[in-house]
N, C-alpha and C positions, 0 to 999 in steps of 0.2 A: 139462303146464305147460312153457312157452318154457322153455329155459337161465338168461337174463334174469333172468326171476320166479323162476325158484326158485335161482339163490343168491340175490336182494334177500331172500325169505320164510327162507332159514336164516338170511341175515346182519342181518334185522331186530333193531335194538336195538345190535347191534356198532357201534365207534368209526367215522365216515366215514373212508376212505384220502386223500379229496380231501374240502378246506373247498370250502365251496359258491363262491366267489369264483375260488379253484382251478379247481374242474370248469368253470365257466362261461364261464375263458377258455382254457380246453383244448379244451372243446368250440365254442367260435368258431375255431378253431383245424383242428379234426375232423371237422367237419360242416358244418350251413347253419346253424345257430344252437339255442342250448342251449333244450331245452323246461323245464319243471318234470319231468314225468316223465323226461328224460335227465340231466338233472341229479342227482336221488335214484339211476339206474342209475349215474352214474358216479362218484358219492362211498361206490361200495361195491365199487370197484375201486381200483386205483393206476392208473397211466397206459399203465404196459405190459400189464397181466391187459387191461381197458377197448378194447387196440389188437387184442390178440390174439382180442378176441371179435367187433370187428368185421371181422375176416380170416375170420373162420367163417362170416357170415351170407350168404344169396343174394344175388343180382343181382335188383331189383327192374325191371332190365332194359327195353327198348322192346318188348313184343310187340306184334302186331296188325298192322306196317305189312309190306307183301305190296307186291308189281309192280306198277308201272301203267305204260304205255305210255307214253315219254317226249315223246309227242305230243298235248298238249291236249285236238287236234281228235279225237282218236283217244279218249284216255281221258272225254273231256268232249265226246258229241258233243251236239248239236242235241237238247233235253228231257231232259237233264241236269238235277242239285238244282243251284239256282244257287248251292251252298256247293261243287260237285265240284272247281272247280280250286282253290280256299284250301285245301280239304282235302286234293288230291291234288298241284299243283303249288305250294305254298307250305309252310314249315316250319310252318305255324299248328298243325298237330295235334301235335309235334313238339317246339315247343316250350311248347306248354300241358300236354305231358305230364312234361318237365323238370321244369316249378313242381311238380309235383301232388306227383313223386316228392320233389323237397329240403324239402317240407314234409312229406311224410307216411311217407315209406318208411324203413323199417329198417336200409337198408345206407349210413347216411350216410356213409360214410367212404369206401368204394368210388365213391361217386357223386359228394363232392366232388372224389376224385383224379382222377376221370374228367374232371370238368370242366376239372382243371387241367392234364389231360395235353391236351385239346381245344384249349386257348389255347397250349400250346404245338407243337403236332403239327395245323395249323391247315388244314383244309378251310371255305367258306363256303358260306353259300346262293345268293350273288351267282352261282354256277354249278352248285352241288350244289341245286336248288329243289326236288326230289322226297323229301316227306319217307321215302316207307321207304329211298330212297338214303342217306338222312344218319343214319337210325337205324342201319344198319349200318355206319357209319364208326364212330359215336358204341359202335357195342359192341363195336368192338375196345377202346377204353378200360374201360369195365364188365368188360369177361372178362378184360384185363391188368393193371389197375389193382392185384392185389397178383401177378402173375407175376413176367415178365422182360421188361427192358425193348428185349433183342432180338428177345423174340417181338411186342412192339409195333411196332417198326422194322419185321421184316420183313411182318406184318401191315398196316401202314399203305403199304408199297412194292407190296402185293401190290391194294390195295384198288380196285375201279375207281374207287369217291367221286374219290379220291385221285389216280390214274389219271388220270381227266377234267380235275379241280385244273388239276393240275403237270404235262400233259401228257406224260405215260410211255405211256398208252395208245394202241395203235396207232404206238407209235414205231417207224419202221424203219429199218435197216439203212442205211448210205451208200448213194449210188445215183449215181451218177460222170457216167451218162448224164444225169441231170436234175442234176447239180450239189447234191444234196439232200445234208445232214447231219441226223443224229441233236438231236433237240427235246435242252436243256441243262437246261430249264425243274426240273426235277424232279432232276436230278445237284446241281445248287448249292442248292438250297435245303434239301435231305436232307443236305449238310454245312454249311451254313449257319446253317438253323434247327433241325435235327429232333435231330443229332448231334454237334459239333465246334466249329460258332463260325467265326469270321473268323480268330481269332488263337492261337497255341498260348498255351498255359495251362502256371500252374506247378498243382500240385494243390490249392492254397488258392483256385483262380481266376484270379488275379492273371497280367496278361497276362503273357509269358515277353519281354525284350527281346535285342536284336542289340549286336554292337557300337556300332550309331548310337544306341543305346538308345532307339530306337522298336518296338512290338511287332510281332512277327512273323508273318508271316500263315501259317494252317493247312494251306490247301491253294492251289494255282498254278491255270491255266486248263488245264495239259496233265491236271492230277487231272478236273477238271469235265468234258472231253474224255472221259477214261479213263471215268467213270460212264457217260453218257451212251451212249459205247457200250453197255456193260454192259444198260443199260436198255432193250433194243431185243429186237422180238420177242413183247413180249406185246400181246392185245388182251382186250377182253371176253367174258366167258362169251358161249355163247349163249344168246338168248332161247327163252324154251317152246316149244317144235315145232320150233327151228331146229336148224342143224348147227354146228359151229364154225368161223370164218373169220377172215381176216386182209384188211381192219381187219375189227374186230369191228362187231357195230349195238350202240349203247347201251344196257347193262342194268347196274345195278347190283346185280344179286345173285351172292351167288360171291365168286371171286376173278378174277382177269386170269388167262388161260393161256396157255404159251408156244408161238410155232410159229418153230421155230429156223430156219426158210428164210428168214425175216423176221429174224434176229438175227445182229450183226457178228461174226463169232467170228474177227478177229483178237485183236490182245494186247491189252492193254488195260492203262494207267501207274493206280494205286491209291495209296494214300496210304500213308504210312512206308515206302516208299522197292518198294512191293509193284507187282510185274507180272504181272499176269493171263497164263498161255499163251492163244495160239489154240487151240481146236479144241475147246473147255469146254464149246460149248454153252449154253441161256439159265438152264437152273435151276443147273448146277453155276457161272456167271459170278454170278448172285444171291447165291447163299450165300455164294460168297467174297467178292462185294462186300460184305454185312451183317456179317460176321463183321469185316472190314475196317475199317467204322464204328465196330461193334459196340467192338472190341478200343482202338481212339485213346485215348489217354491222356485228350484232353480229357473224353471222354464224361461223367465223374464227375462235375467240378465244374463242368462247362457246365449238364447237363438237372440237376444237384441245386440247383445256388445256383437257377434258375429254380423249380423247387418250394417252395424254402425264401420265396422271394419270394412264389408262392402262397398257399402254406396258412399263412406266421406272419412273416413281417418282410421286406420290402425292401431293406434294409441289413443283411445279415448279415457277422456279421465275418469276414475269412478265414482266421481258425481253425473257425466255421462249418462252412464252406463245406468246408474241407479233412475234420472229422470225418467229412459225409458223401458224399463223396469216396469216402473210404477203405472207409466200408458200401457204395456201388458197385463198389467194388473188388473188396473178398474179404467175402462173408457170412461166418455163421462156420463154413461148410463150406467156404470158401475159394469159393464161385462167385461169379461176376460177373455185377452187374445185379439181381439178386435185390430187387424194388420194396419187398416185407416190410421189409428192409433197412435199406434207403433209408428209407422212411417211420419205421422207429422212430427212426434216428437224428436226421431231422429233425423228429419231434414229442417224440422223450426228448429232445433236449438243453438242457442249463444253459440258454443263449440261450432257446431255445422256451420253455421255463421261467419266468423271470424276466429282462423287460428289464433289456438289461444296462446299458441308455444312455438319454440324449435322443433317438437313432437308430431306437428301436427303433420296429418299428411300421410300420401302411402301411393306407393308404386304403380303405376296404372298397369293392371295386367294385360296381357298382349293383345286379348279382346278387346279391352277399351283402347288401346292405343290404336288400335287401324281402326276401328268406328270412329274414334274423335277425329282423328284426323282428317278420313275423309268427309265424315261433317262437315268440320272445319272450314275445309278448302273447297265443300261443295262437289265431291267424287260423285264417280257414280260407277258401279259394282253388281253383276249378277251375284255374287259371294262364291265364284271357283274359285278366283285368284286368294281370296282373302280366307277362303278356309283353310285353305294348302300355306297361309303367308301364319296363319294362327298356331297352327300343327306343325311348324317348322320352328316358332317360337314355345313349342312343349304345352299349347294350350289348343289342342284340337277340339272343338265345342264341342261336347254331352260324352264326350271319351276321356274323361283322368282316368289315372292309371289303378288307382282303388279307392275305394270309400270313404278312403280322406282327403278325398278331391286332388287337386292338382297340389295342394300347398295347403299344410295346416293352418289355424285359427294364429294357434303359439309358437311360427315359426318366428326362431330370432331375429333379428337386424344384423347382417354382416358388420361385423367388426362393433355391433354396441350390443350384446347379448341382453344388456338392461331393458330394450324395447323388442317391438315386434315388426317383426316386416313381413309377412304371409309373402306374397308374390313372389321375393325376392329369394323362394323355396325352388321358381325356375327360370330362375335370372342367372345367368353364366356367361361364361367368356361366348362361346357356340349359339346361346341365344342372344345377344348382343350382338353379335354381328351378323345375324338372322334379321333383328331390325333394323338397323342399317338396311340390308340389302332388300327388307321392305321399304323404304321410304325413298332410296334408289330407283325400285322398279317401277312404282307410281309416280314420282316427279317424273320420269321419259317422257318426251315428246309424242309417245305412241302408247303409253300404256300399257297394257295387256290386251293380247286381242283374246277374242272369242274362243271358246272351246269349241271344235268343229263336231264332236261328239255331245255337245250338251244342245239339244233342242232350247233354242230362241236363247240360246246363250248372248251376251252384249260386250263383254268383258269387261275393263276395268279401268278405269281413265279418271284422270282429275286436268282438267283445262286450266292452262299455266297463263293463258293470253292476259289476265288481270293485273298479274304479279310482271307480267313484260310490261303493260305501260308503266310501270311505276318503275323500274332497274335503271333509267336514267336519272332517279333521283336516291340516293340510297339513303338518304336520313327518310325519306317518305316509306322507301321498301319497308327499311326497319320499324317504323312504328306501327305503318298495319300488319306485319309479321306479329308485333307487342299484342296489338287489339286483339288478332284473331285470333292465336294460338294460346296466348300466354296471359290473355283480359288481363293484360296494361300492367304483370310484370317483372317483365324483363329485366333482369341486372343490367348496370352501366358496365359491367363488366363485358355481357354479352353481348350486347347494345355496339360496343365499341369495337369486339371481335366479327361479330358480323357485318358492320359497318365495312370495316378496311378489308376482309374478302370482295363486296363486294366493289369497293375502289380499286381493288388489284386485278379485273378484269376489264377489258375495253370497255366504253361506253355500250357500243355497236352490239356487242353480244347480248345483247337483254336475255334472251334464254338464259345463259350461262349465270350471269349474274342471278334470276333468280332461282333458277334449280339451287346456286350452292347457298344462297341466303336462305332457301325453305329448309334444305338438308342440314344447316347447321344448326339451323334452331327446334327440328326436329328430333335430331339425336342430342340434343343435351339434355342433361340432369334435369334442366329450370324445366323440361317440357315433360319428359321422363317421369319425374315424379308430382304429383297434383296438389297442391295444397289450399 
């Protein structure tokens, strides 16, 4: 018997540690959305037993995706299945396998950190289009997502995906004769985005000012210089049968490896005030550059306040920000980076806990909103429907449109510029009624059927027969609509407005009644946004 099942079978009948309301918005919080069965596992835990059990379970992982020749014509020649290039040059397998996993797989918590480490630590398909290439970006987050987060760094610096990206692959050495410098591409945005930020930080977050009292910026163009060199030297593995070369030919499997004829091994300026010697070589120039990143004071409340933004609130306070900081800091073995860490502090804390404000809270981006739901309601989805329903809401999985992911960290709040609302970077009239007309297609009585072209495809359904016994009673619809969707709540505002929809149609209709009771509480604000 799983772990799972046999404490729930000793602790049958013992007091829940989490009310159901509790678990519901913990696990919105933890996962892709609270089922009935995670909800009874996790009101018989507390929050940290519940953290520490999903720190144990596997990687439900991407297997299956293998090499394919980054050549169409090559992989797909002439009597090919006319499905071989969606299937082999397009994330379509890739990302139907995402949905499959945030609805069904066991290791939600590792898969949602993954994702959130993805949107920040950001490759796309607009140049990674081979799905087994992106499946092995995508499992460095899976296998680090409770590590360290310089085994991610230097993991993601090592990656070809990433390589290709940000152009580090194949970078070489100054060349005096052709006037050539080392690609920057991948230097500045590795302390940009990945590491540090634009601006130094006090450890709450909160910019650090000068005497002009404008914030001060982290790193200069001679630091971005100084990487750049750094990053020279590698190319890709090679391909099956091949030898190793500089440049390399295009493979994503492996890592990048170093061929130091090709690398500047003069000095090299590094950030806090650090100079590389010449004469390091490219793996010993790597490590002291990660470690380099790694060690910046920003590190903590730069990539944590961005987590905390993920997984539970947009506006965290910078006492927040600074608690978990501090578990970037020193775990309580005193190590730094420790993700374990990190994640308890940002899902134990007060804040994560109970809003502490009007502020709290944040948009569920379009990913979570078709996962929670059909969580929810108990769906069931091969992921065609729901990748084409994600990508029609501006949020196609492992494809934003550049390296600032889909929506910045510091995107405003419509109409409060004083806060932050990321998400709401692809929230518009066009994707609004893109959801909608998700929450439409899956309330049907039929669903989505099957793709006839996708082997062992199942399509997309959520069974409404539950929600009909109950449309004879509409104060009953209404409060399990409360329970499940909204854990208990619901404005008497809304309460009231879906109430008398549902009295404004026969008795007899039960469908009816409850499609328009699901859909109303689907598309509003109270369900829209999480708090």
């Amino acid at each position: 018997m799983p772990l799972a099942l046999s404490i729930l079978a000793a602790t049958a009948g013992a007091a829940p540690l989490m009310s159901e309301p509790e678990a519901r918005r913990f696990l919105g919080q933890t996962s892709f959305g609270p089922t009935e069965g995670s909800v009874q596992e996790a009101q018989h835990y507390d929050r940290a037993g519940w953290l520490e059990l999903q720190f144990a379970k596997q990687s439900a992982g991407y297997n299956g995706f293998s090499y394919m020749d980054p050549n169409p014509s090559v992989g797909c020649p002439d009597g090919s299945p006319a499905t071989c290039k969606r299937d082999n040059y397009s994330l379509f397998p890739l990302q139907t396998r995402f949905f499959r996993n945030a609805l069904t797989a066991d290791d939600q918590l590792r898969q949602r950190v993954a994702l959130a480490l993805s949107e920040i630590l950001v490759t796309s398909g607009d140049t990674i289009r081979q799905p087994y290439a992106m499946a092995n970006y995508q499992r460095i987050f899976l296998d680090n997502a409770f590590g360290n987060y310089r085994d991610i760094l230097y993991a993601v610096t090592l990656s070809p995906a990433m390589g290709d990206y940000l152009d580090m692959v194949n970078n070489d050495k100054p060349n005096p004769k052709k006037g050539s410098e080392p690609n920057e591409n991948y230097a500045r945005e590795v302390m940009q985005l990945f590491s540090i930020g634009l601006t130094q930080l006090n450890a709450d977050g909160t910019p650090k000012l000068g005497s002009d009292g404008k914030p001060q910026p982290s790193y200069s163009q001679d630091t971005v210089e100084g990487f750049a060199h750094v990053f020279t030297g590698w190319a890709y593995a090679p391909r099956p049968g091949e030898n190793p070369r500089f440049p390399g030919r295009k493979n994503y499997d492996g890592v990048m490896l170093a061929f130091a004829d090709h690398h500047d091994d003069g000095s090299k300026q590094l950030l806090s005030g650090v100079t590389l010697p010449a004469g390091q070589g490219p793996q010993q120039d790597l490590d002291a550059a990660i470690d380099n990143l790694f060690n910046h004071p920003n590190v903590g409340p730069f990539i944590g306040r961005q987590l905390i933004q993920q997984l539970v609130t947009s506006n965290p306070s910078p006492a927040y920000v600074a608690r978990v900081a501090a578990a970037f800091n020193h775990n309580a073995q005193g190590k730094r980076g420790d993700m374990k860490a990190v994640l308890r502090a940002i899902l134990l804390d007060p804040e994560a806990q109970a809003a502490s404000d009007g502020n709290f809270g944040k948009l569920r981006e379009p990913i979570l909103q078709i996962t929670h739901f059909m969580r929810a309601l108990g769906g069931s989805s091969d992921g065609v429907y729901l990748r084409q329903a994600a990508s029609d809401m501006q949020q196609p999985v492992f494809d934003p449109p550049s390296v600032f992911n889909f929506y910045t960290p510091n995107a405003a709040l419509p109409g409060n510029p004083s806060l932050k609302g990321p998400p709401f970077g692809i929230y518009g009239a066009s994707t609004a009624f893109n959801r909608t007309g998700f929450f439409n297609t899956v309330l049907s009585t039929t669903g989505v059927a099957p793709a006839k072209d996708v082997p062992g495809a199942t399509g997309t359904r959520i069974d409404l027969t539950r929600w009909q016994t109950l449309a004879a009673n509409p104060s009953a619809l209404v409060a399990e609509l409360n329970r499940v969707l909204l854990g208990g709540t619901m404005s008497a505002a809304l309460q009231t407005a879906v109430y008398q929809a549902i009295q404004a149609q026969p008795v007899s209709n039960t469908l009816g009644r409850a499609r328009t009771a699901l859909f109303m509480v689907a598309i509003s604000p109270e369900y829209s946004v999480e708090h």
